[in-house]
N, C-alpha and C positions, 0 to 999 in steps of 0.2 A: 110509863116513864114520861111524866109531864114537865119535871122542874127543869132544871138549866144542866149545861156541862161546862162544867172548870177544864181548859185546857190550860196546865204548866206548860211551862216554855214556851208562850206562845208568839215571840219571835223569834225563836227560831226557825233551821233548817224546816224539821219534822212539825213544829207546830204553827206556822202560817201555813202550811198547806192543808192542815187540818183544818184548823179554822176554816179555809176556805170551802172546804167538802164539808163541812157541815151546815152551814151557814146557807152554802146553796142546797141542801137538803132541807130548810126550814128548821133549823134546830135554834134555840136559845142557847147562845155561846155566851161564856165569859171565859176571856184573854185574860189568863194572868203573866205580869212578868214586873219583874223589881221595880219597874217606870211607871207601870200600871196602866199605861196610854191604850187606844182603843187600836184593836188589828180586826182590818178586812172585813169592818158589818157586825164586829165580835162588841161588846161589852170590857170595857178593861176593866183590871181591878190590878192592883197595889199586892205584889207576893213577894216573900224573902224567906224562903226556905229553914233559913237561919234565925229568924224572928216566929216564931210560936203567936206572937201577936196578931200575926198578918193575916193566920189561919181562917178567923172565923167571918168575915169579911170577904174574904175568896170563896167559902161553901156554901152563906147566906144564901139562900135557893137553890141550891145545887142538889139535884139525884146521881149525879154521874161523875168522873173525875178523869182523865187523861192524865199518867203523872212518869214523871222518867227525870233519871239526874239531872243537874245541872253542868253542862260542858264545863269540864277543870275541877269535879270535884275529885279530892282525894279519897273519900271517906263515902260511900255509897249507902251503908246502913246508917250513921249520924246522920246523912240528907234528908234519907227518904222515910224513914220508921217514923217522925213525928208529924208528918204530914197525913199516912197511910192512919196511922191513929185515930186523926181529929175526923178522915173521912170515917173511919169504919166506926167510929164512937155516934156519927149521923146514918150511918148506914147509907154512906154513898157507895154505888157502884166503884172501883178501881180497875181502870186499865192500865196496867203497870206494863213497862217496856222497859227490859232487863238488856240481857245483851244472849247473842248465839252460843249457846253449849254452857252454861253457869251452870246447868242443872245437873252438872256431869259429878260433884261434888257437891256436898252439903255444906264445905268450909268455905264456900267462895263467899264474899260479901255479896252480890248481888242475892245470890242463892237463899243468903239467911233471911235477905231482905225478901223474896218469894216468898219464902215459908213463913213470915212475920204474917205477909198478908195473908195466906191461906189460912191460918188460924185464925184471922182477928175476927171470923164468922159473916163481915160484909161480902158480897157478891164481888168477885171480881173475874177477870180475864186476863192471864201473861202473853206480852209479843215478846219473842229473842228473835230480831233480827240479824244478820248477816252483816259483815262489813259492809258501810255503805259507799254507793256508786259516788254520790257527791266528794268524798273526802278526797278524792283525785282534784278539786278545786281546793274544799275548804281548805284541808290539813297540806296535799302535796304539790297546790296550788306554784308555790316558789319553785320546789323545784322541775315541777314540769318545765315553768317557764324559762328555768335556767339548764336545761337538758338533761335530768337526769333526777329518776325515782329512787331515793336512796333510805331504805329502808329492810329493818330485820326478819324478812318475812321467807328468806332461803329460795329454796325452788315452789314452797308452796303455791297452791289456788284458793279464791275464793268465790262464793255464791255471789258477788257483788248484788247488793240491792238499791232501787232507786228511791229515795226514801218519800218520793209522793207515793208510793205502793205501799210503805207501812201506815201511812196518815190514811189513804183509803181501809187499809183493812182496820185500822184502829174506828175510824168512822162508821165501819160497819156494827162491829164488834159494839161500840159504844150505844147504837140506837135499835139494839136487839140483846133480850136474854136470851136468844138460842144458844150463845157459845158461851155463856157464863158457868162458870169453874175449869175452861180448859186453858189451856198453853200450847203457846204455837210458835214451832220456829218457822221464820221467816227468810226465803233465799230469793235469788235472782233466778232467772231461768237456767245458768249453767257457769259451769268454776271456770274461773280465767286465772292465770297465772300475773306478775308483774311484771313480764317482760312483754307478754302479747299484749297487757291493757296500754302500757308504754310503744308498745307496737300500733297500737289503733290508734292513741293518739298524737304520736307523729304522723300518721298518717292524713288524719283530719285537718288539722295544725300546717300542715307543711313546711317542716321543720324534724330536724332528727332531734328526740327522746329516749333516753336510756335509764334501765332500770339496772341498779348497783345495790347488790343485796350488802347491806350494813351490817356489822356486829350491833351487840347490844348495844355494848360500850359506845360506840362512836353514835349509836344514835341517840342515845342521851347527850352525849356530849352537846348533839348536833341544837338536841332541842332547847336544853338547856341554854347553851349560849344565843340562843332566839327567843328568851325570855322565860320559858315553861322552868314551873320550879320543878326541881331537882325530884318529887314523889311524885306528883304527876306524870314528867319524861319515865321514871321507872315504870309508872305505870299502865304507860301508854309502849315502853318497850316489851313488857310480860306480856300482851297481847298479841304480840305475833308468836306466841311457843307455839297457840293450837295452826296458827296458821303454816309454820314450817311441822309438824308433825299431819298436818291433813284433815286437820280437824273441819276444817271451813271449806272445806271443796263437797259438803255434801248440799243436796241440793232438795224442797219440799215443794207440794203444789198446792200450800197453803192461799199464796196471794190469788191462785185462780179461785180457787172452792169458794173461799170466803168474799170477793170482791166481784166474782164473774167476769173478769178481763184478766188474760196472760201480763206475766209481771215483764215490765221494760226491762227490755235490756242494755247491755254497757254499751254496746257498739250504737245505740240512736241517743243514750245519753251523752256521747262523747260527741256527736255529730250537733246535739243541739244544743251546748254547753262550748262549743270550738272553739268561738271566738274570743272566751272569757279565760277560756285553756289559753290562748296564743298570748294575751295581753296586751 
């Protein structure tokens, strides 16, 4: 594997930390993201998911690809299938990052989109990750800081994961065919509920946080009236059913095998994330 790696999203969460572990690995990166501007020692390049155009310009020397949705989309297989194409028509590697449990059904979109790429005959690797440890900032950021977690997730747990621990084992995964053709979910080291992570971080914070398990309904409402369109919120509310059924309290020791370091956990990301929890 000598050519370049396309990292999509690469400002984001999970892919500026990518970039970064690769990059300090000696790898030839290119950054794609709709701006195209350079991240972290990466190469930018000009990407739009939604433009077919953009494709072949992003893969221009490219052996290898990092590819995962774009945050807010609706449509999982429209996003990802024509991108997954242009790589496997070049015979790029794909490290695709689905989500925890899609494999549980064949009708799920993520799912179809898995099986798009397992056929297309290009080498690939799946991560399903776990909810992640961040979205206590990104996603319930406000309401941490307004006291209170309010969300449809019942009495459930989950594996919470830190998401530099999926960019490392994506990293890995990416600069090695030993794990090509498998799937891997991906957990934290152990299932937290939302009232203990709410617990931990009042704790940190100093200040009381509570967590208010939502109906569906009202959390759509909730998001919706915060701007998210009305399919998204739905489909960001479906999401917590595996979560109140117990789907996401199981737990793998994927990030150890594959990365050789124990996956962080929630209680040192709350502790080193505090001050951005408090506001």
């Amino acid at each position: 594997m000598s050519g370049k790696i396309l990292v999509l999203g690469a400002t984001g969460t999970i892919g500026k930390s990518l970039v970064a572990v690769l990059v300090a690995k000696g790898e030839s990166v290119k950054a794609a993201s709709r701006g195209g501007q350079a991240v972290g020692g990466a190469e930018g390049v000009a990407f739009d998911y939604g433009n077919p155009a953009t494709f072949a310009a992003a893969l221009d020397g490219v052996d290898r690809a990092f590819v995962l949705a774009p945050t807010g989309t609706e449509d999982v297989i429209a996003a990802l299938k024509p991108i997954i194409a242009a790589a496997a028509e070049r015979k790029v590697k794909v490290v695709l990052m689905t989500a925890w449990g899609v494999d549980a059904v064949d009708e799920i979109p993520y799912r179809q989109v898995e099986l798009f790429l397992i056929k297309s005959g290009t080498p690939y690797v799946i991560l399903r990750p776990n909810w992640f440890q961040d979205n206590f900032l990104t996603f319930w950021g406000h309401g941490v800081q307004a006291g209170a977690i309010a969300v449809p997730a019942g009495d459930g747990q989950s594996a919470f994961i830190d998401t530099r621990d999926i960019a490392d084992v994506a990293a890995a995964v990416l600069t090695t065919s030993a794990h090509d053709g498998a799937a891997y979910p991906l957990s934290g080291p152990r299932a937290i509920g939302y009232a203990e992570a709410a617990a931990l971080i009042s704790t940190a914070i100093g200040r009381p946080v509570a967590y208010k398990a939502s109906t569906d309904e009202a959390f759509i409402a909730m998001l919706t009236g915060a701007g998210v369109t009305p399919g998204y919120a739905a489909f960001l509310a479906s999401i917590f059913y595996p979560v109140r059924e117990g789907w996401t309290a199981a737990t793998t020791n994927y990030v150890a095998l594959i990365t050789a370091h124990k996956p962080r956990t929630l209680e040192a990301w709350i502790a080193e994330h505090a001050a951005a929890l408090k506001g």
